[in-house]
N, CA, C and O atoms as CSV, one atom per row, in Angstrom:
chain,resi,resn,atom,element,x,y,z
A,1,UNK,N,N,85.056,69.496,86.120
A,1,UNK,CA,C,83.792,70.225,86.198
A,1,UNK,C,C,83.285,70.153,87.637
A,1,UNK,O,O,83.359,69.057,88.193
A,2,UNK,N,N,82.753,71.239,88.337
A,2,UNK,CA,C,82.307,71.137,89.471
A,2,UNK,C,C,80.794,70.653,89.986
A,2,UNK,O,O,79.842,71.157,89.390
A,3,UNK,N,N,80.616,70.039,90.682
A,3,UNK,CA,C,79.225,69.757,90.912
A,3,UNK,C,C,78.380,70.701,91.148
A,3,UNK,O,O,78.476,71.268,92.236
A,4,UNK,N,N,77.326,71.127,90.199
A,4,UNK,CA,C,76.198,72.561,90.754
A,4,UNK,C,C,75.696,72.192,92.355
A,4,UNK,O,O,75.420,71.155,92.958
A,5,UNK,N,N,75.729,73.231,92.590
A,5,UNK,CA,C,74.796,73.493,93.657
A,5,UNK,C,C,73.630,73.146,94.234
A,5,UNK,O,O,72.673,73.537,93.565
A,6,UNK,N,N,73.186,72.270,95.714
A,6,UNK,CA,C,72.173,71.580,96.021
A,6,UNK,C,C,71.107,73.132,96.177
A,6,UNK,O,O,71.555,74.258,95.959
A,7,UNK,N,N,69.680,72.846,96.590
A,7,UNK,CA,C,68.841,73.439,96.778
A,7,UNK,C,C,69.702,73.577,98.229
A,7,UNK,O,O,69.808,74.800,98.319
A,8,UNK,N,N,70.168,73.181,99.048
A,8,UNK,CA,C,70.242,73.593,100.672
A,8,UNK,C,C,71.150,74.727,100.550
A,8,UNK,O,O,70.993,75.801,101.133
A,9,UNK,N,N,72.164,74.417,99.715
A,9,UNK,CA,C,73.145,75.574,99.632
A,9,UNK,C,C,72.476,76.747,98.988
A,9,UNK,O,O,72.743,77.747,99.654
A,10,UNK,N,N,71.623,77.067,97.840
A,10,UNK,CA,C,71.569,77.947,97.379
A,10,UNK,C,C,69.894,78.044,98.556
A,10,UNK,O,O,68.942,78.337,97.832
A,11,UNK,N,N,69.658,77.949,99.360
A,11,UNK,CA,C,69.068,78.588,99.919
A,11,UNK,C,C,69.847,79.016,101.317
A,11,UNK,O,O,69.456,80.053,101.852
A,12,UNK,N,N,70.917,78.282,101.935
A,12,UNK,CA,C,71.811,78.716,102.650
A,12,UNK,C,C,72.640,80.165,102.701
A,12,UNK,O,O,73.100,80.769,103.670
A,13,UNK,N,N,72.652,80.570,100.901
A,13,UNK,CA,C,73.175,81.465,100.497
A,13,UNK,C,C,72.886,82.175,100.013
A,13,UNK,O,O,73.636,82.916,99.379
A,14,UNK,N,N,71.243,82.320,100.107
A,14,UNK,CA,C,70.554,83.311,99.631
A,14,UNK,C,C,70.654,84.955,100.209
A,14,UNK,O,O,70.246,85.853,99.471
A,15,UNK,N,N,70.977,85.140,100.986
A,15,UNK,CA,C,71.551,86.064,101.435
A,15,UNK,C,C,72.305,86.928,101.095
A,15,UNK,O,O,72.026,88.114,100.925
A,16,UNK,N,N,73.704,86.216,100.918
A,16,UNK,CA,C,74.732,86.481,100.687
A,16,UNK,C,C,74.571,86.955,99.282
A,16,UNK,O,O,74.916,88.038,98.808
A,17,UNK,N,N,73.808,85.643,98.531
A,17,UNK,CA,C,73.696,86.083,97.521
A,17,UNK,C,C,72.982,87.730,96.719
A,17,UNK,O,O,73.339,88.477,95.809
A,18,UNK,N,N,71.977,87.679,97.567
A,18,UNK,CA,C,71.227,88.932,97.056
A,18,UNK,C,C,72.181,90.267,97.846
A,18,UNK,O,O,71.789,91.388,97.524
A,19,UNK,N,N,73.059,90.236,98.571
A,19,UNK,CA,C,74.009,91.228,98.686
A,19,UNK,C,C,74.881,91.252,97.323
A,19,UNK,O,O,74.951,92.340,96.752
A,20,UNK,N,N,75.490,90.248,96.806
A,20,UNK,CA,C,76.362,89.928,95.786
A,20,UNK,C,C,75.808,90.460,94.329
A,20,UNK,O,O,76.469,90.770,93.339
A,21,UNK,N,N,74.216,90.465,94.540
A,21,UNK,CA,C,73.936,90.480,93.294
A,21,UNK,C,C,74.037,92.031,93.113
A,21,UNK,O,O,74.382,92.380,91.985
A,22,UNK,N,N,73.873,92.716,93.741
A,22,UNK,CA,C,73.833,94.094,94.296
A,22,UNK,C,C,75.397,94.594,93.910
A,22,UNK,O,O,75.535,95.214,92.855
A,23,UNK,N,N,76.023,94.455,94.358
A,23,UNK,CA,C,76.968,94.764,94.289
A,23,UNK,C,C,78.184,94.294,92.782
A,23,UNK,O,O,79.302,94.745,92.529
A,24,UNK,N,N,77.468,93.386,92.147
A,24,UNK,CA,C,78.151,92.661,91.110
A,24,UNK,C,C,77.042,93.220,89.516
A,24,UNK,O,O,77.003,92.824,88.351
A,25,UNK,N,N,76.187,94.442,90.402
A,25,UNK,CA,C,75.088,95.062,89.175
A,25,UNK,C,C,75.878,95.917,88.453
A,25,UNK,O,O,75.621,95.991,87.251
A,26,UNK,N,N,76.627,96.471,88.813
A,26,UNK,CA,C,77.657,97.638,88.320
A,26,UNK,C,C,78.582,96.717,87.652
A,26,UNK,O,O,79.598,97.375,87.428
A,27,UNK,N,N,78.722,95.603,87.254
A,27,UNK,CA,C,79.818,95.568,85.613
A,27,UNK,C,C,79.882,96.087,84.768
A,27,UNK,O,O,78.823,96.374,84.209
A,28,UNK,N,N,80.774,96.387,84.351
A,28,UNK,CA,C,80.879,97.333,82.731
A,28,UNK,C,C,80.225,95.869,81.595
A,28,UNK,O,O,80.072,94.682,81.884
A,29,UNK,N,N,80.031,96.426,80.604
A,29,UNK,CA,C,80.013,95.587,79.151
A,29,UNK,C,C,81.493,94.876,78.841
A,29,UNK,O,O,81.841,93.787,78.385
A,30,UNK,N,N,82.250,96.196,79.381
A,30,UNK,CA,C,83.739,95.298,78.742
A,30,UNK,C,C,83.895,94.318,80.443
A,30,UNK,O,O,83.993,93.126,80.148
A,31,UNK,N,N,83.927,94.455,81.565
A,31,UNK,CA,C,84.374,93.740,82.205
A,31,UNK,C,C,83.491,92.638,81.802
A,31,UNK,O,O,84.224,91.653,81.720
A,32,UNK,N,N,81.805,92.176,81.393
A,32,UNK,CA,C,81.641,91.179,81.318
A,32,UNK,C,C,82.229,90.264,79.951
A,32,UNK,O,O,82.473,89.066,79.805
A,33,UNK,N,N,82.301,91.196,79.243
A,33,UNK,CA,C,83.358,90.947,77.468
A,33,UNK,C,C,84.466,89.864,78.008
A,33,UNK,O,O,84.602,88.673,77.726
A,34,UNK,N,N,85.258,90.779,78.950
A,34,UNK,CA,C,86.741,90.256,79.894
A,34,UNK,C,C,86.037,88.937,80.342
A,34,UNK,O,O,86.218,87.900,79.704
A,35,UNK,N,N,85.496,88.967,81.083
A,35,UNK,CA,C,84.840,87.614,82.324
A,35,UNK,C,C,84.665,86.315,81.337
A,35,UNK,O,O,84.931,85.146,81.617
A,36,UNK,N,N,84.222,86.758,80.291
A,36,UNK,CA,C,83.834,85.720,79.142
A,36,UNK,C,C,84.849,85.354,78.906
A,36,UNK,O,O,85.076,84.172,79.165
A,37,UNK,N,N,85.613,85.941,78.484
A,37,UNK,CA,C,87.033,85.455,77.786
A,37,UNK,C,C,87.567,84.957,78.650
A,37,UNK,O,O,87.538,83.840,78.134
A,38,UNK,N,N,88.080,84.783,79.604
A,38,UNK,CA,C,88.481,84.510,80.727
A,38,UNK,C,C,87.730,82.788,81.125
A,38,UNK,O,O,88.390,81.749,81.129
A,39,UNK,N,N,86.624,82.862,81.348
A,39,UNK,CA,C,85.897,81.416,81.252
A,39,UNK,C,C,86.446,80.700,80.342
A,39,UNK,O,O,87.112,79.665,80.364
A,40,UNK,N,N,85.976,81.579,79.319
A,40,UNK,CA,C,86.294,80.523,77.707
A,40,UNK,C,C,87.841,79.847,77.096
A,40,UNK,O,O,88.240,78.855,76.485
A,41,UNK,N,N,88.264,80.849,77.589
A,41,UNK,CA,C,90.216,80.570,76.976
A,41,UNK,C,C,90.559,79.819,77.803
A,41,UNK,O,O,90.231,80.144,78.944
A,42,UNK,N,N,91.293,78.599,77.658
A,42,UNK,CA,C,91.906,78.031,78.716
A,42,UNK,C,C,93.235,78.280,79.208
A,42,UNK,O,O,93.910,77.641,80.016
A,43,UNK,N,N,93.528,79.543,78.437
A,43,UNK,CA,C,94.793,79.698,79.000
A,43,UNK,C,C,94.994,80.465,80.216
A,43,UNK,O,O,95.664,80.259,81.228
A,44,UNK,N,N,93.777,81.963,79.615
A,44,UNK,CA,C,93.430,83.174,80.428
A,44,UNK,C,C,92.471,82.340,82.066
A,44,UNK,O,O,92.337,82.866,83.171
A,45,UNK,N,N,92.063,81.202,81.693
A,45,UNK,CA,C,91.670,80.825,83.023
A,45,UNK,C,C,91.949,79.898,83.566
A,45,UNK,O,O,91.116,79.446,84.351
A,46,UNK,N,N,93.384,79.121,83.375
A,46,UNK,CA,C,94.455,78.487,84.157
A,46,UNK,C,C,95.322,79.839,84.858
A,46,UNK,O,O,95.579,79.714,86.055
A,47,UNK,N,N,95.778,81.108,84.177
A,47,UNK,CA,C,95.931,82.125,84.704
A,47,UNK,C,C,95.402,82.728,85.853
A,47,UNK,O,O,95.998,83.013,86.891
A,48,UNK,N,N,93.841,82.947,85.473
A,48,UNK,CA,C,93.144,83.325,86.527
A,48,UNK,C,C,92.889,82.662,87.986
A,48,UNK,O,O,92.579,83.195,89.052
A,49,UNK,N,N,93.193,80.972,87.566
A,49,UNK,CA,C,92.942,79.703,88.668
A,49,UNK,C,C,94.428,80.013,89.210
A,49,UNK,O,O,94.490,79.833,90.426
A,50,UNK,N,N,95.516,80.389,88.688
A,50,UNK,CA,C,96.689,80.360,89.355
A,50,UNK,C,C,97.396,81.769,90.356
A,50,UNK,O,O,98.445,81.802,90.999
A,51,UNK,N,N,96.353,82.813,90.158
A,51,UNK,CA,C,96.006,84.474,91.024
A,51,UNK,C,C,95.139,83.714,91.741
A,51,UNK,O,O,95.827,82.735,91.452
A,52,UNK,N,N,94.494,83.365,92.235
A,52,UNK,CA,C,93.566,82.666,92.920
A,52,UNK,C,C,93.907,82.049,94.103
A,52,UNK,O,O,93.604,82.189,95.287
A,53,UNK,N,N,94.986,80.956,93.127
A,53,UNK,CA,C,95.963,80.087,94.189
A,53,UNK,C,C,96.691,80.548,95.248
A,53,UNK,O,O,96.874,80.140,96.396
A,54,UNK,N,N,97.148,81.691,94.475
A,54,UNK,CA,C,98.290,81.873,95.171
A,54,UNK,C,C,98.179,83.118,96.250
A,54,UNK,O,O,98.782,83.535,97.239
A,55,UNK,N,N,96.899,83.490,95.348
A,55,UNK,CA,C,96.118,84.968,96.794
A,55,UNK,C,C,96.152,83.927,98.087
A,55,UNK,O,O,96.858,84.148,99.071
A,56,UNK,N,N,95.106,82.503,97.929
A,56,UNK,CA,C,94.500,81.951,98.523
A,56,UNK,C,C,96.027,81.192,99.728
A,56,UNK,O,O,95.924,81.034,100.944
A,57,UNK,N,N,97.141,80.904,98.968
A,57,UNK,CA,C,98.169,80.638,99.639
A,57,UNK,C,C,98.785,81.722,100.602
A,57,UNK,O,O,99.190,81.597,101.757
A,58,UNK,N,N,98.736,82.753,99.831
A,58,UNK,CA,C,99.700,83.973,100.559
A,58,UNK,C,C,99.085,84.242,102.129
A,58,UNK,O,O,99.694,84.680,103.105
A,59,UNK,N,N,98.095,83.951,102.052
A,59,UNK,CA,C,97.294,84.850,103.497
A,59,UNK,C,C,97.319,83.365,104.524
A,59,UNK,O,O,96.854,83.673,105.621
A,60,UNK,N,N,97.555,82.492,104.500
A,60,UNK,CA,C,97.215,81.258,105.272
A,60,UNK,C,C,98.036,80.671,106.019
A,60,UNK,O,O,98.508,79.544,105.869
A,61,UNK,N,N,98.245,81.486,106.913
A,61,UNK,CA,C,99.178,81.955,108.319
A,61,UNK,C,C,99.635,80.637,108.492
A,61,UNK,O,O,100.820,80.399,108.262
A,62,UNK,N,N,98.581,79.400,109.006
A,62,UNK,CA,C,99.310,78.002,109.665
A,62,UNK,C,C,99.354,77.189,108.641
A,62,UNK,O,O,99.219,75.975,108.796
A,63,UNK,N,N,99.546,77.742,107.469
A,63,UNK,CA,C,99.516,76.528,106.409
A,63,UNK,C,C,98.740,75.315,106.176
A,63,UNK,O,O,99.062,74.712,105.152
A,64,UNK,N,N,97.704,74.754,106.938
A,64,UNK,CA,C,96.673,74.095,106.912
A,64,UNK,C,C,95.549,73.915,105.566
A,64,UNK,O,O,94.596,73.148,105.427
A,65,UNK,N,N,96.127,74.996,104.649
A,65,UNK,CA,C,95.172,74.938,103.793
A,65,UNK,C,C,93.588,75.858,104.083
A,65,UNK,O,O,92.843,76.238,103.180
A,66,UNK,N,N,93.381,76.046,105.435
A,66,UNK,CA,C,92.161,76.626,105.637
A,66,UNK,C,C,92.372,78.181,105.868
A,66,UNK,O,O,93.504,78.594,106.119
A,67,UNK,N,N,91.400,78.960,105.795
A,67,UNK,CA,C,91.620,80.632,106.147
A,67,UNK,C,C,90.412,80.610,107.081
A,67,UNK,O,O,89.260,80.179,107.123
A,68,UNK,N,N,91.491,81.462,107.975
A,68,UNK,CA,C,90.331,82.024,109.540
A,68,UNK,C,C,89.968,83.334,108.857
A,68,UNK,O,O,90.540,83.727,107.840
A,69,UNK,N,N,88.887,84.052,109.532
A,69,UNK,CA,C,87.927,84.963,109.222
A,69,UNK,C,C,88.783,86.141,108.502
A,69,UNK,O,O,88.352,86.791,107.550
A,70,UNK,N,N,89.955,86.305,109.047
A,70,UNK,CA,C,90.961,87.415,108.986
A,70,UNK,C,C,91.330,87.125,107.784
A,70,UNK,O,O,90.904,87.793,106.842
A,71,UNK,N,N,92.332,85.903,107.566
A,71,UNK,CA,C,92.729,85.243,106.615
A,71,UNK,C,C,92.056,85.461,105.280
A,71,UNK,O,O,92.453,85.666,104.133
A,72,UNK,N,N,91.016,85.353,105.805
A,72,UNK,CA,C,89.947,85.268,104.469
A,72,UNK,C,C,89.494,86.665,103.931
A,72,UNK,O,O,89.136,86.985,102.797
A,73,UNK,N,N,89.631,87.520,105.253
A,73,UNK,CA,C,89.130,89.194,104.128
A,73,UNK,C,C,90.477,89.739,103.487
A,73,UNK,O,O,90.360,90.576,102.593
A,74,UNK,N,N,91.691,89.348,103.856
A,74,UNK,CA,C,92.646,89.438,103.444
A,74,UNK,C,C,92.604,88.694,101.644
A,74,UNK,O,O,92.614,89.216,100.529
A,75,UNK,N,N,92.564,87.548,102.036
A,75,UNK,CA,C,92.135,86.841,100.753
A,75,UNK,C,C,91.347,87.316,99.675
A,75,UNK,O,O,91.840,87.502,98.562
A,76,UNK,N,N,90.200,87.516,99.923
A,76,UNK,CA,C,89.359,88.492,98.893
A,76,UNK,C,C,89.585,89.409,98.940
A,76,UNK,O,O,88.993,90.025,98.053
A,77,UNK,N,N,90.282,90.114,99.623
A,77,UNK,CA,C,91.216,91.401,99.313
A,77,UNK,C,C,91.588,91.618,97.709
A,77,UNK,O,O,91.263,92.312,96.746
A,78,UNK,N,N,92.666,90.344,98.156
A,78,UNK,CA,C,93.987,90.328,97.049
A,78,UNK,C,C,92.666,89.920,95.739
A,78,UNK,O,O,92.590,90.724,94.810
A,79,UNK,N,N,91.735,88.747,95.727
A,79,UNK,CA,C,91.272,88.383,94.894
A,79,UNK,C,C,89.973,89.311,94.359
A,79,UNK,O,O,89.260,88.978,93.413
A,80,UNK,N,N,89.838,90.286,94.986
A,80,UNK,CA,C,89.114,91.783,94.254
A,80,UNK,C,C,89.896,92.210,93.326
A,80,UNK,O,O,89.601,92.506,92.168
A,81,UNK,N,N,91.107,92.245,93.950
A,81,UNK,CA,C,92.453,93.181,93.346
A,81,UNK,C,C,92.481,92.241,91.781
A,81,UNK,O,O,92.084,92.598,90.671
A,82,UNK,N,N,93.037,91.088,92.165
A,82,UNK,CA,C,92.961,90.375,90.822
A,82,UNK,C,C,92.133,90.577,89.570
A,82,UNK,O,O,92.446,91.060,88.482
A,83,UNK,N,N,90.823,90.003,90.082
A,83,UNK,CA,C,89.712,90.327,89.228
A,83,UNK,C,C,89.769,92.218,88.142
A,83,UNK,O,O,89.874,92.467,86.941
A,84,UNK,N,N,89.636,93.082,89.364
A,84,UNK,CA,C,89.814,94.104,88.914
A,84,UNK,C,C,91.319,94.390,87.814
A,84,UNK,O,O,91.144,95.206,86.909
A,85,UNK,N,N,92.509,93.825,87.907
A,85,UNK,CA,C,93.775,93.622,87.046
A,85,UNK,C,C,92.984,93.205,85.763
A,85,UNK,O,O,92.852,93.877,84.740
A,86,UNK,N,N,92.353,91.624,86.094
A,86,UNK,CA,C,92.317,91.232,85.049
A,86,UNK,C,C,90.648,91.448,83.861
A,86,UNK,O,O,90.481,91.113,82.688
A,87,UNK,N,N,89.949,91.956,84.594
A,87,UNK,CA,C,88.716,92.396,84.042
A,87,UNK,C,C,88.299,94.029,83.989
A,87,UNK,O,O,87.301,94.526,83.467
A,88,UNK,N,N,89.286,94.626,84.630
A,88,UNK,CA,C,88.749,95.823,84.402
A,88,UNK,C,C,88.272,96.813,85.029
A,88,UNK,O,O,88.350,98.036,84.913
A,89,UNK,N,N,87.420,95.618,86.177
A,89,UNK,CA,C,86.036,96.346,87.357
A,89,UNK,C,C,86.237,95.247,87.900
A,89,UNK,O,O,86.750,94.210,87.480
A,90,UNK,N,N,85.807,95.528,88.849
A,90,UNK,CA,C,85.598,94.255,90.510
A,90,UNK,C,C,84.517,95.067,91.695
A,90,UNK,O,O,84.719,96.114,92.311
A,91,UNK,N,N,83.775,94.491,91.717
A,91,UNK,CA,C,82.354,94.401,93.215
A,91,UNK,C,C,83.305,95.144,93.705
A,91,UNK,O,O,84.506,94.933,93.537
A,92,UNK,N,N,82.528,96.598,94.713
A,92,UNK,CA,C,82.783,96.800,95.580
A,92,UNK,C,C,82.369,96.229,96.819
A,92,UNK,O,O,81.241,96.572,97.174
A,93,UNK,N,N,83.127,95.265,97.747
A,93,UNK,CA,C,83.187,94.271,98.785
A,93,UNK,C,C,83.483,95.229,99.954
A,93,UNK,O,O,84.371,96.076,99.866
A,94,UNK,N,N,82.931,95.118,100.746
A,94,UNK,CA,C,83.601,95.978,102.457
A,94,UNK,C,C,84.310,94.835,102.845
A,94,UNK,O,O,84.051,93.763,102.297
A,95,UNK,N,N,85.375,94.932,103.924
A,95,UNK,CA,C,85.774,93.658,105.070
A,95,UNK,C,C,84.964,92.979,105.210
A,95,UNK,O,O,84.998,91.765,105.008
A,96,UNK,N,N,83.473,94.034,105.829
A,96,UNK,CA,C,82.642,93.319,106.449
A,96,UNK,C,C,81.936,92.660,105.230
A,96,UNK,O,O,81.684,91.533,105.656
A,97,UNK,N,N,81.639,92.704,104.404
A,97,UNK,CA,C,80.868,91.362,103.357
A,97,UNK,C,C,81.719,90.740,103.073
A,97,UNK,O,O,81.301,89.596,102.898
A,98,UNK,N,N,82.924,90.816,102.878
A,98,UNK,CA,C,83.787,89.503,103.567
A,98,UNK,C,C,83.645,88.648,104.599
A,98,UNK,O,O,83.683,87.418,104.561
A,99,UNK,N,N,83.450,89.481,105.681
A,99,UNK,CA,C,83.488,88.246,107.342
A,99,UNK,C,C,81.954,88.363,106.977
A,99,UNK,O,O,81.575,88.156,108.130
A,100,UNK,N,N,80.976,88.504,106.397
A,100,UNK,CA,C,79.876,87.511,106.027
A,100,UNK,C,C,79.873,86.387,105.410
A,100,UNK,O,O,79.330,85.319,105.690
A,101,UNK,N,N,80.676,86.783,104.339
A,101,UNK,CA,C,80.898,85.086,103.112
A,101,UNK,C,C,81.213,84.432,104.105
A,101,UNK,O,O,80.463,83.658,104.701
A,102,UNK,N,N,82.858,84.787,104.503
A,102,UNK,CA,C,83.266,83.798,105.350
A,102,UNK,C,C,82.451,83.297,106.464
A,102,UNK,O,O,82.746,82.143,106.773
A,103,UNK,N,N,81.702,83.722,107.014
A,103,UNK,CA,C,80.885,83.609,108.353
A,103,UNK,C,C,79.471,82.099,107.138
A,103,UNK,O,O,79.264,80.919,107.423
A,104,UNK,N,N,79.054,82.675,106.288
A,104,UNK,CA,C,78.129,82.041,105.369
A,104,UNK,C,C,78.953,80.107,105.017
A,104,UNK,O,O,78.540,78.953,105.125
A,105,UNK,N,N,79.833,80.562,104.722
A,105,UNK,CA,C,80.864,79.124,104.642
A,105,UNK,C,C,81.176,78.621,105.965
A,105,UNK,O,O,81.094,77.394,106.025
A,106,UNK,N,N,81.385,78.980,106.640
A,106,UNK,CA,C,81.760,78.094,108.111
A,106,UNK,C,C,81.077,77.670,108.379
A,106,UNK,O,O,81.314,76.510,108.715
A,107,UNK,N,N,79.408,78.212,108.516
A,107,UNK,CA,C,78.566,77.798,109.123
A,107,UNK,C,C,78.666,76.213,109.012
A,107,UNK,O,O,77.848,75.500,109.595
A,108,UNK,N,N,78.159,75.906,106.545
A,108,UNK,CA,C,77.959,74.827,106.362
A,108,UNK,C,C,78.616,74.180,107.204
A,108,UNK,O,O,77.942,73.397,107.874
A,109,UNK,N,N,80.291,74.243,107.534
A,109,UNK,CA,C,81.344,72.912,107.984
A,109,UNK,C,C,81.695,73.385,109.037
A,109,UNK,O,O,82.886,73.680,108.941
A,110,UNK,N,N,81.094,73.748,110.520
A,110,UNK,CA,C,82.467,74.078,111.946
A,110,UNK,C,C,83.519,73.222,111.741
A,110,UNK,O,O,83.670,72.003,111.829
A,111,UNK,N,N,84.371,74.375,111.376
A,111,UNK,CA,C,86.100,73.840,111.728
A,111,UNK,C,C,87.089,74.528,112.239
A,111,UNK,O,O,87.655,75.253,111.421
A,112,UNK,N,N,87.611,74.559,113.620
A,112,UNK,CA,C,87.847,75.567,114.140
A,112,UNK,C,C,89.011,76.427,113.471
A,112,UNK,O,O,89.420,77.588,113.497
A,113,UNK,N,N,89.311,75.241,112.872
A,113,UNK,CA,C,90.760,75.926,111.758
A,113,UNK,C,C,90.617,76.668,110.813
A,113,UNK,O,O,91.635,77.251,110.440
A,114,UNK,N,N,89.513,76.895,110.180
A,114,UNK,CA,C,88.719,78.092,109.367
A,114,UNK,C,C,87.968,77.364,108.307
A,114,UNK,O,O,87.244,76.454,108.710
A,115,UNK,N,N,88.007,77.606,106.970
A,115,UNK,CA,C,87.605,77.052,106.120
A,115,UNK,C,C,88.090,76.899,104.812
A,115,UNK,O,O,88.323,77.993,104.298
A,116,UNK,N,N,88.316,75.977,104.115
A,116,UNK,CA,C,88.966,75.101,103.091
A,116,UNK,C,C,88.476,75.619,102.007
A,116,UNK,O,O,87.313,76.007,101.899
A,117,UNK,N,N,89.471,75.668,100.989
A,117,UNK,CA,C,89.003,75.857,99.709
A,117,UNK,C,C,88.126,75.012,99.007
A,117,UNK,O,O,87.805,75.289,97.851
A,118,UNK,N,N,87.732,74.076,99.544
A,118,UNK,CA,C,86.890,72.898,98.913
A,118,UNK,C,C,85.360,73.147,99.278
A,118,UNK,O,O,84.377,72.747,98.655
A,119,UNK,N,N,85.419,74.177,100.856
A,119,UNK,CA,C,84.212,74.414,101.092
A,119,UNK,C,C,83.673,75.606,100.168
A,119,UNK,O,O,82.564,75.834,99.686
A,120,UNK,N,N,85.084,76.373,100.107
A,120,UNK,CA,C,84.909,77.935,98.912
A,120,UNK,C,C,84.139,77.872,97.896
A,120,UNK,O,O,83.239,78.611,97.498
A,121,UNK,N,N,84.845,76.339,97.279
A,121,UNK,CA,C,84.428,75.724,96.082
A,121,UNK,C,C,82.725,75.698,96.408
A,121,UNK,O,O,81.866,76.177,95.668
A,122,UNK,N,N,82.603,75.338,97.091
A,122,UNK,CA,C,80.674,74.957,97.015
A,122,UNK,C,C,79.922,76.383,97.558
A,122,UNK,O,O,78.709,76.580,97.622
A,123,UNK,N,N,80.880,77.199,97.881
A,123,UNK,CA,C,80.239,78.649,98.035
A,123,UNK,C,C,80.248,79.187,96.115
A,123,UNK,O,O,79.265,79.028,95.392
A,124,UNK,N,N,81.464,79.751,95.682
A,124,UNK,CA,C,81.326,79.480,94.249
A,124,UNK,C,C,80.589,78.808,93.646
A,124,UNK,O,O,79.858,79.593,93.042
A,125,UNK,N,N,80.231,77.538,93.358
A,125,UNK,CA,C,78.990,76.901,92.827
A,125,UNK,C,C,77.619,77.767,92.987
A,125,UNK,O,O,76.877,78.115,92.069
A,126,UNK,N,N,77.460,78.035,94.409
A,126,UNK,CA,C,76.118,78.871,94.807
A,126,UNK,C,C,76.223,80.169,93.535
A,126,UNK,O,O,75.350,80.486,92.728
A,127,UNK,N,N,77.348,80.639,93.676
A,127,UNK,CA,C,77.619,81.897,93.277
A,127,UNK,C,C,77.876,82.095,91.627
A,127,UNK,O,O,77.998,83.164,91.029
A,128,UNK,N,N,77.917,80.814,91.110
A,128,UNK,CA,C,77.624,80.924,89.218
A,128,UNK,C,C,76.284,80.872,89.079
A,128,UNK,O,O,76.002,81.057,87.895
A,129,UNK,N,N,74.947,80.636,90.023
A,129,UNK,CA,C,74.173,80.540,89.989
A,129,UNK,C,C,73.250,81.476,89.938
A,129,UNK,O,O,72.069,81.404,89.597
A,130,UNK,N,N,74.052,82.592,90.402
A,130,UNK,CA,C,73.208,84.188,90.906
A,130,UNK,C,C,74.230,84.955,89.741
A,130,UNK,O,O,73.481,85.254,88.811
A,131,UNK,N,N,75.524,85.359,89.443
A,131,UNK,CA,C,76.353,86.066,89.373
A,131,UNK,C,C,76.806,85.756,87.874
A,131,UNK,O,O,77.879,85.174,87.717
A,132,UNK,N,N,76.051,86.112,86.780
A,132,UNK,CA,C,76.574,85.582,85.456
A,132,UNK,C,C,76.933,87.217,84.737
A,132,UNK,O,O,77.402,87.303,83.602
């Protein structure tokens, strides 16, 4: 289980967030039907954790585990694409609200090597918070 979200982050990401929410208003009934099922089944969301993985692997040029800005719109690229496979509908995202998230996550941690899925992880947390 992941740790919710501090007040610093979800005001860190308030931003981002109210772009997200915007853009995540247009779900269908069935994509949120899908999204549910998907939470709930543990099979359909060891599935979904393993499109994830492996988006998150494919794009990560020095192998470090972290994605630079590029890396990363590439990344949510593939993981729009996913979502949309597996639900139906997926946010329409530009590049550029990509190199915002990403720009929104670095901030928390400068690392010149980009940023870690562990930091992703506490962007996500922000983002079950706004995005149900």
């Amino acid at each position: 289980m992941s740790v919710p979200a501090t007040e610093e982050e979800l005001a860190h990401y308030s931003d981002i967030m109210e772009m997200l929410q915007k853009r995540w208003s247009g779900i269908t009934p069935e994509a949120k039907k899908n999204m549910s099922a998907v939470n709930e089944d543990p099979i359909l969301r060891e599935e979904s954790m393993n499109e994830f993985l492996q988006a998150w692997a494919s794009v990560g040029i020095n192998e470090d585990g972290r994605l630079s800005q590029d890396e990363f719109v590439s990344f949510n690229s593939q993981h729009l694409a996913n979502i949309l496979k597996r639900l139906g509908w997926a946010p329409a995202l530009t590049d550029e609200d990509s190199r915002h998230i990403w720009k929104a996550i670095y901030t928390l941690n400068l690392n010149d090597n980009g940023i870690s899925m562990e930091q992703y992880g506490r962007y996500h947390a922000v983002m079950k918070v706004y995005i149900n």
